[in-house]
Every structure is written in structure tokens, then in C-alpha cells.
MARDREN-936471 format. One record per residue (C-alpha): residue number from 1; residue in one letter; chain; x, y, z. Coordinates in nm, 2 decimals. Example, Ala and Ser with C-alpha at 12.3 -4.5 7.8 and 13.67 -1.06 7.14 Angstrom:
% residues 2
- k:r:c:east:north:up
- 1:a:A:1.23:-0.45:0.78 .
- 2:s:A:1.37:-0.11:0.71 .
//
This chain:
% residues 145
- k:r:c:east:north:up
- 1:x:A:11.14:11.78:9.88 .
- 2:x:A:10.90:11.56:9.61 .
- 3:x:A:10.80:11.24:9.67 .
- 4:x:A:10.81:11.08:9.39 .
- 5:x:A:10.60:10.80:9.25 .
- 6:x:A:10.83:10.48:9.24 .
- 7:x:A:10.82:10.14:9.01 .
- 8:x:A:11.07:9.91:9.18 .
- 9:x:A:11.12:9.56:9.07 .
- 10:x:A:11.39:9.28:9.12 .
- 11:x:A:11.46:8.94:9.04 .
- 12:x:A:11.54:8.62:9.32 .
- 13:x:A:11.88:8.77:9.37 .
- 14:x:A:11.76:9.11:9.42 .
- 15:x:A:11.43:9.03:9.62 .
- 16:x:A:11.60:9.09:9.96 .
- 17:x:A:11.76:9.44:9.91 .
- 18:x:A:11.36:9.54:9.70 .
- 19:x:A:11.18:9.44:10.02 .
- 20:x:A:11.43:9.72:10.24 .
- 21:x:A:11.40:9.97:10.02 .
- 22:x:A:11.06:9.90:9.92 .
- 23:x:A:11.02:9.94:10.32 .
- 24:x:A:11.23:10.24:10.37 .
- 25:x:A:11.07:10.43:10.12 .
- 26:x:A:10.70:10.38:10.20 .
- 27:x:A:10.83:10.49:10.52 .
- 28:x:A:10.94:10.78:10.38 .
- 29:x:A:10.60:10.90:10.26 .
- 30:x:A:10.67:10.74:9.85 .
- 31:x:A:10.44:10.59:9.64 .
- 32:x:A:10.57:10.24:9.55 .
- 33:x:A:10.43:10.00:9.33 .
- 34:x:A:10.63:9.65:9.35 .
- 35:x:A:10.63:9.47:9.01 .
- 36:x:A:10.82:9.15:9.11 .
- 37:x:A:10.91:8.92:9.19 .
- 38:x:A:10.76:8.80:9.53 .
- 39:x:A:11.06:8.56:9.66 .
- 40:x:A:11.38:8.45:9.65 .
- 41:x:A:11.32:8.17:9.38 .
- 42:x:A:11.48:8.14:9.07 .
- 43:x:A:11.34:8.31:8.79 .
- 44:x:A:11.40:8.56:8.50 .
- 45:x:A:11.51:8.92:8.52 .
- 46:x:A:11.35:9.06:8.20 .
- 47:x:A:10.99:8.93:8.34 .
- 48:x:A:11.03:9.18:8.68 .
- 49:x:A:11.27:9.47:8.48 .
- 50:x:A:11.10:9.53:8.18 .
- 51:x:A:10.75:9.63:8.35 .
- 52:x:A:10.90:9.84:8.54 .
- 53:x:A:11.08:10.06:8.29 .
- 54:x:A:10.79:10.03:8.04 .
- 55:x:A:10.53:10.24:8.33 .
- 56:x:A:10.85:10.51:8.39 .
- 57:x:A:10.84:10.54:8.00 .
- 58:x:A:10.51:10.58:7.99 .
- 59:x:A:10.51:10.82:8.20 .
- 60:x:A:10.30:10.59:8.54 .
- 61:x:A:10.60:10.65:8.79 .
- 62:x:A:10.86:10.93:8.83 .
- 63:x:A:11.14:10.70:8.91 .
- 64:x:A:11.24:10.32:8.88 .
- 65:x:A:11.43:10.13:9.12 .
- 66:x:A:11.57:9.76:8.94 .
- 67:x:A:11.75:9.52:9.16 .
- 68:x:A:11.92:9.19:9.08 .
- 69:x:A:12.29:8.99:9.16 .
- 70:x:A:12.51:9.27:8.98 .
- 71:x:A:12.23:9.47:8.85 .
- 72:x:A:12.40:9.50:8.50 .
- 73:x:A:12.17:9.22:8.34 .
- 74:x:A:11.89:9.42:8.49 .
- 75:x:A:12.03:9.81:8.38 .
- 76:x:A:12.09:9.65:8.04 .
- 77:x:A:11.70:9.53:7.99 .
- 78:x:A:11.56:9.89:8.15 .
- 79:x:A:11.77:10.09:7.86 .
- 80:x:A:11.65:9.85:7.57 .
- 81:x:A:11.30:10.08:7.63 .
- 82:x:A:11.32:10.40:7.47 .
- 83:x:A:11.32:10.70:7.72 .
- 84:x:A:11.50:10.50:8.01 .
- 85:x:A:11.79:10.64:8.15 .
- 86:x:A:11.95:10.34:8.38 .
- 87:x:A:12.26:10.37:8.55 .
- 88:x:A:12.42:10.11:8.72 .
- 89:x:A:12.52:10.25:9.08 .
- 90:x:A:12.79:10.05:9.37 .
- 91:x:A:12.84:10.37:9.58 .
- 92:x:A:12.71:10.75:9.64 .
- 93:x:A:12.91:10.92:9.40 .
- 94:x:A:12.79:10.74:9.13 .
- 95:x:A:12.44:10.77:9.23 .
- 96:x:A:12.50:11.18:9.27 .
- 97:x:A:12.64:11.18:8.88 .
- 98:x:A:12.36:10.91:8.74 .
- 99:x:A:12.12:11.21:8.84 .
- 100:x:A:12.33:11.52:8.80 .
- 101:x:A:12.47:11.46:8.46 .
- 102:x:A:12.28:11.18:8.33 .
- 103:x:A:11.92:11.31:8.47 .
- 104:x:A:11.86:10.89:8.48 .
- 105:x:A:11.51:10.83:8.57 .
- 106:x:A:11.60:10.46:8.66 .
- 107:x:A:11.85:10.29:8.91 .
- 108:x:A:11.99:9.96:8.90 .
- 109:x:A:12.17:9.80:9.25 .
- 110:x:A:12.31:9.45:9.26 .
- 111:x:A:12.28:9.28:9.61 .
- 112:x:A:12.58:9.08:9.59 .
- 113:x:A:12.81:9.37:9.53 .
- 114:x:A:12.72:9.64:9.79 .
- 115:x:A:12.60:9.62:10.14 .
- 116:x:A:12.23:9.67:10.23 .
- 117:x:A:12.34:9.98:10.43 .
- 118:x:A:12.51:10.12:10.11 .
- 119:x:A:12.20:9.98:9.92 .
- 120:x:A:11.96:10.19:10.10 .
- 121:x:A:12.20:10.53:10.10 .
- 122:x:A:12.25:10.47:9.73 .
- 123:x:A:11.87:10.51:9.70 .
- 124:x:A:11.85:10.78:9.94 .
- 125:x:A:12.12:11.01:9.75 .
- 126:x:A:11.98:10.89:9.40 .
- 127:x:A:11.63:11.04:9.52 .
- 128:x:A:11.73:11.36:9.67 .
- 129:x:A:11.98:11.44:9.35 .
- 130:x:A:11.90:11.66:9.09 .
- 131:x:A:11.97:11.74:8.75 .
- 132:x:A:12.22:12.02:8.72 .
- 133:x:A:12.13:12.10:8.35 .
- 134:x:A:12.36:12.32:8.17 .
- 135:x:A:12.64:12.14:7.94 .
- 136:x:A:12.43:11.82:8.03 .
- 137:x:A:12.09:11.92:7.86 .
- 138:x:A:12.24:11.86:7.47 .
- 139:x:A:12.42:11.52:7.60 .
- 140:x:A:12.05:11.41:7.75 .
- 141:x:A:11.96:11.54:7.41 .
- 142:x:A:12.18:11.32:7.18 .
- 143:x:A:12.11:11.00:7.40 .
- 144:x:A:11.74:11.05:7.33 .
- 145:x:A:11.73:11.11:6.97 .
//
């Protein structure tokens, strides 16, 4: 299987779950850069997010990984950036349709809705998904144009 280059980035309420699967993945032989934020302070989402979905749009990193409370706040400012495809993922099966049907390039977690088990086989299943193709190439298509 690839191992895929990975931005991952959170704010204060994500920081804990970023530092596990920042962990587990490294572990796993991925290339991680961490974009933020370095605690559990207070701060602002966009500041840590929007990095990290500007170096997958540009092509830096394969995949993005964006964490915060919900992760909606942080899916919401990944998909402002043209050529992001964020979902917003609380169990497995969502994570196998945000790849296999939406070919999503970027996935938001919130740490105060799932558990950090589920956090880290979310990730697991997001990364080893693919894209079926087929009927969903001309819907990929009509997101991106």
C-alpha cells in the first residue's frame, strides 16, 4: 500500500487526538508534517486549518488530516480553498464513502464527538480507501468546476 505524504493540523481542541495520530502514523512509515498548533491553548482554527489545505492544494502533501471540537468549523475552512475535498467523518463508514465516492483528499475529526480509538480507525480506513471511480468521476467533476 502508498504511504502517502500527510499535512495534519488542529486547533486547542483537537491538539490531543493530532498528537495520536500524528504518532500512529509516523509509526506507520508516513510522512507527516504538523502545521499546528503545539498545545492545548486557546487559539484560532483558520490559523492551523488553512495551511494545511493550501500545501494539499498545491499539490506538497497527498492527504490532509484537520482536527478540532466538532471538526465542522475546521472542514468548513479546508473547502473555502479551491481543489479541497473535506469530509467531515464520526465513524468508518463515512470515512469508506468520503474516499470512495467523494475521492476527498482531506479529513476533518472532532475530538469531543468520537473516541480516540475510533479517531485513530477513522484515519486508518480513510488512508487505506480508494476511489472507486465510475458514476463518481463526473460528480468529482462538477464539484471542481
Amino acid at each position: 500500500m502508498k504511504k502517502f505524504t500527510i499535512a495534519i493540523g488542529s486547533d486547542h481542541a483537537g491538539f490531543a487526538y493530532k498528537e495520536k495520530i500524528k504518532a500512529m502514523l509516523l509509526a506507520q512509515g508516513y510522512t507527516v508534517r504538523d502545521f499546528g498548533t503545539d498545545s492545548d491553548v486557546s487559539c484560532d482554527y483558520p490559523d492551523f486549518i488553512r495551511p494545511v489545505a493550501l500545501a494539499v492544494a498545491r499539490g506538497e502533501f497527498d492527504r490532509g488530516i484537520i482536527l478540532g471540537g466538532s471538526g465542522n468549523g475546521e472542514a468548513i475552512v479546508a473547502n473555502r480553498i479551491k481543489g479541497i475535498r473535506c469530509g467531515l467523518c464520526w465513524n468508518e463508514q463515512v470515512a469508506i464513502w468520503n474516499r470512495s465516492h467523494n475521492d476527498a483528499n482531506m479529513l476533518s475529526l472532532g475530538q469531543r464527538t468520537v473516541s480516540e480509538e475510533l479517531a485513530l480507525a477513522i484515519v486508518k480506513t480513510w488512508l487505506e480507501t480508494p476511489f472507486e471511480g465510475g458514476r463518481h468521476v463526473a460528480r468529482i467533476q462538477k464539484i471542481d468546476s
